[in-house]
N, C-alpha and C positions, 0 to 999 in steps of 0.2 A: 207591452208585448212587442218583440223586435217584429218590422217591416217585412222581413223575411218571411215572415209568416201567411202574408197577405194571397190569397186566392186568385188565381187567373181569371175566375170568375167576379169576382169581385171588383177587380179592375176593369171587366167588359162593361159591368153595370154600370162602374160612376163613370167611364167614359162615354156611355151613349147618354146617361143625364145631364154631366159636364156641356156635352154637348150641342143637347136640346135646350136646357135647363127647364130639364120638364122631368115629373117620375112617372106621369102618364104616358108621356110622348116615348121615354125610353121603354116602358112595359112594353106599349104598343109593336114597337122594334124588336124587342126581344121576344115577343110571346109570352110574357112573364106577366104574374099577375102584380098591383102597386106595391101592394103590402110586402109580397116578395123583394121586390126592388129597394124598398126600405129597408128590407131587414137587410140586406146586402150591404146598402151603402151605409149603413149604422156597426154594420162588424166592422167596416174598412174605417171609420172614424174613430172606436172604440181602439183600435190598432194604432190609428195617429196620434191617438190622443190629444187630436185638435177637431173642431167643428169643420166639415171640409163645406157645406155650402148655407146661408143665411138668407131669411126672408123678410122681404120688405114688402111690407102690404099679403099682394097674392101674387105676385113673383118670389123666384128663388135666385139668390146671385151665388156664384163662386168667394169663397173667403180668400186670404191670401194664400192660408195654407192649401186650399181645395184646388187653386189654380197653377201651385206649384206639382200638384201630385197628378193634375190632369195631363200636364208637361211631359211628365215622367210616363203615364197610363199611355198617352198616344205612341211615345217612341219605343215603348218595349212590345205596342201592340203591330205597331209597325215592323219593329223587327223580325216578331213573332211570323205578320204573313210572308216578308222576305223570305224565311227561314221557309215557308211551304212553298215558297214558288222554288227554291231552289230544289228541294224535293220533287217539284212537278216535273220540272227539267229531267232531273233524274229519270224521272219516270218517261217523261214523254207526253205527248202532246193527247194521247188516248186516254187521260186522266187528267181532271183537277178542279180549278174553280175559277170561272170568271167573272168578275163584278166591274161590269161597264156603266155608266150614267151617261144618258139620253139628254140633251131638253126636250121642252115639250112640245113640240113642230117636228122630234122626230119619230112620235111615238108611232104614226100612222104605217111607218117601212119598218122600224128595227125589232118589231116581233117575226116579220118576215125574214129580215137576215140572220137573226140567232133562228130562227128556225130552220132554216136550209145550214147553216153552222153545225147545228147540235146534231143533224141528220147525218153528216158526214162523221163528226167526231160524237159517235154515242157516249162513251164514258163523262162527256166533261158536265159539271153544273154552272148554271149561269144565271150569274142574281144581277136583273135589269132595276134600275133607277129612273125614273119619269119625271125629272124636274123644272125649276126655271134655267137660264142660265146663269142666276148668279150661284145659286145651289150647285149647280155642276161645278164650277170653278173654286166652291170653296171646297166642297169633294176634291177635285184636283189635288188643292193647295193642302188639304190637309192628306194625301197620301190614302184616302180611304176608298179609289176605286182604280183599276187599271187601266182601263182606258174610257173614252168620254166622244161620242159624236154631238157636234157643234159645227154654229157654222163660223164666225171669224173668230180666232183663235185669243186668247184672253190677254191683255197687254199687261205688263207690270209681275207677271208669272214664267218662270222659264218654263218652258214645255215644247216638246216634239209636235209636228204637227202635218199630217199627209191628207192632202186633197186627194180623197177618193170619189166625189158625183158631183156635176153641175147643180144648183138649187135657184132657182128661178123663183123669182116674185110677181104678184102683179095685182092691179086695180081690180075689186070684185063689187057687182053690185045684182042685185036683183034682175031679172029677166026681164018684166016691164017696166026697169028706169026708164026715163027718155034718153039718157044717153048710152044705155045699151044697143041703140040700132046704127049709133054714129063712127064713124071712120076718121082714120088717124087725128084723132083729141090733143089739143095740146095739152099738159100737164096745168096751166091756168086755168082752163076750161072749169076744174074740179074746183077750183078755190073757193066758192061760194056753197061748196055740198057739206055736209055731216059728214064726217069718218069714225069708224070705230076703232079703238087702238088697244093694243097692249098695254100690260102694266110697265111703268119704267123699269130700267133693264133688261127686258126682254130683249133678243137678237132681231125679231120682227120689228119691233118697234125703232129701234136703233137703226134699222135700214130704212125703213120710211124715213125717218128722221133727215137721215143724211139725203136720200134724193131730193123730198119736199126740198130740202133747206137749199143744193146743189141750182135750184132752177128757182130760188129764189119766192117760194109757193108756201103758204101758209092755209089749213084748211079756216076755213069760217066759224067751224066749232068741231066738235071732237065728247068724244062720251068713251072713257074707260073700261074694259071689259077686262076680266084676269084667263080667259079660255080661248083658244083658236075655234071651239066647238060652240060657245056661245058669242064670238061674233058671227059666226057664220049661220046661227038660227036667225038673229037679231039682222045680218045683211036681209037674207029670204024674207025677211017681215017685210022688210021698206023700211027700216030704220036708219037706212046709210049706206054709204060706201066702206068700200077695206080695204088696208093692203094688207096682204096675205100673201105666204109661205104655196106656190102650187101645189106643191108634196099631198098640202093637208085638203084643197078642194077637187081632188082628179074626181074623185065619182060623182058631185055634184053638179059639176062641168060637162061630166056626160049624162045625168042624168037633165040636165035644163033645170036644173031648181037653182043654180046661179048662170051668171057671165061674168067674161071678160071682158070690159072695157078693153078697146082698142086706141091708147094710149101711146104716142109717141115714146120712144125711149123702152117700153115695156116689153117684154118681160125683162126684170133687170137682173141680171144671172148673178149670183152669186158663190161661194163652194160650200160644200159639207164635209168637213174634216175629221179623224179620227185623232184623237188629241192624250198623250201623258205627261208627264212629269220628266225633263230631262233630267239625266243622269237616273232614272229609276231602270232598273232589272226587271225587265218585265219574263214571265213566263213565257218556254214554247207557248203555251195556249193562248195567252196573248199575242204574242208577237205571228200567232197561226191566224188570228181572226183579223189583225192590221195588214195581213197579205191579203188576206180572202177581201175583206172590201176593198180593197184596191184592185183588182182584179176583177171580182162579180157586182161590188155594190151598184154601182150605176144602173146595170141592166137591171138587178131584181127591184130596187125603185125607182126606177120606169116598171116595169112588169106588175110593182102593186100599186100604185097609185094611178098611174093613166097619163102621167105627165113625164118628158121626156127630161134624165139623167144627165145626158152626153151630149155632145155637141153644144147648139147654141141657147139650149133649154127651151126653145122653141115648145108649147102645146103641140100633140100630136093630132090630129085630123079627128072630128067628134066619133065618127064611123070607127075608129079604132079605139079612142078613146070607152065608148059601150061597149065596145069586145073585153078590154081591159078590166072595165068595171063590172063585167060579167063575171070572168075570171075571178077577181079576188071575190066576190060577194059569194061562188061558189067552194072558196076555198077555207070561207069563216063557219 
């Protein structure tokens, strides 16, 4: 049976398995039930009349053929959304579709900004992504979202890249550390403490990295955690220090269930950038929401998180900072 014949749907299927190399993980994506996904990708192999993917154990690999056809499935699906952005254009910026991916230190503001977004522009839909950052960047790389907040921009990838809000880091530890009452710390001071860290690749983790390393600081021990949400239960226990993303602890900061260590050098500002693919065609709708945070994102995280955007990332005063966390807590 000629090629020709093969279904658009069918193509969506074995490229989100292709993808995953899962028929769970693509169901799951799809809303589709396994069996269904099978029978899918078993019409489109019936069609190649080649095996398109092979299992070793309880994995499944791509065959040669499967990985030639995934080639093929990505650039025509790619085309495919070209082809609707170009349409959006047409249309205008009051219609269409945005599919942005987040990491996960930004998850705390970017429901905040697509939603004063969407509020402005009612027609448009907008499918958000909550990942790590290596997951962002291979999204990037592979063309499958339009745009991407991150904070240093991915090396080895061409891509566009605009500093829209300060991101500030800093030493967090429990309220009753002993060095929570202490004043300007040297960064040695900490050498002898427990830290909790990200997983490797994380953007978090990669900035600790570089300062610790920058002053010549090694922690004493270190314990892996894969969540910004579960270091920060495990800080409030007493199980360690952190360095953390402020974005993700404003309301704990105002609520006194953490501190800030007052640490020479700290807060160490860094940016949050709105990140695509040079040379991609992005939508008005896109290229609507890459103005808008440039323009509004700093204020509205400052506004939901409680930690300051702009200037010199400076923490904002506690007394405001509870106004802040007032405000968002009544806005959830």
């Amino acid at each position: 049976m000629p090629l020709r014949h093969i279904t658009l749907r069918q193509l969506k299927v074995f490229e989100a398995v292709a993808r995953h190399l899962s028929f769970s993980r693509a169901a799951e994506e799809l809303h589709l039930t396994q069996p269904a996904v099978s029978m899918q990708v078993k019409g489109l192999e019936a069609q190649a009349e080649l095996p398109l993917f092979e299992q070793v154990g309880k994995k499944i690999h791509l065959t040669e053929a499967g990985a030639e056809v995934a080639r093929f499935a990505l650039e025509l699906l790619s085309g495919l959304k070209d082809c609707e952005d170009t349409l959006a254009a047409i249309r205008g910026v009051s219609g269409g579709r945005l599919h942005l991916a987040v990491v996960s230190t930004a998850k705390y503001f970017a429901p905040r900004l697509l939603a004063e977004f969407s509020r402005r522009h009612p027609g448009v839909t907008v499918k958000l992504s909550v990942v790590n950052r290596e997951e962002v960047i291979a999204a990037l790389q592979a063309n499958q979202v339009d745009l991407a907040i991150m904070g240093r921009p991915p090396r080895g990838l061409d891509v566009e890249a605009t500093a829209f809000a300060k991101h500030p880091h800093g030493i967090i530890a429990a309220p009753d550390h002993p060095l929570a009452a202490k004043r300007r710390l040297d960064l040695t001071r900490l050498a002898g403490e427990n830290f909790l860290i990200r997983e490797p690749g994380s953007g978090t983790r990669m900035s600790m990295e570089r300062v610790f390393a920058d002053r010549g600081v090694k922690p004493a021990s270190s314990m892996e955690l894969a969540s910004n949400e579960t270091i920060k239960q495990a800080v409030m226990a007493g199980m360690g220090l952190a360095f953390l993303s402020l974005h993700t602890v404003g309301l704990e900061l105002a609520a006194g269930k953490l501190a800030r260590l007052d640490v020479v050098g700290t807060p160490v500002t860094r940016d949050w950038h709105v990140v695509s693919r040079k040379g991609k065609r992005l939508s008005p709708l896109a290229e609507s929401f890459r103005a808008f945070l440039a323009a509004e994102g700093a204020k509205l995280i400052e506004e939901t998180t409680g930690v300051a955007a702009r200037g010199d990332g400076e923490p904002k005063p506690r007394k405001t900072l509870k106004k802040a966390a007032y405000g968002v807590q009544n806005r959830l």
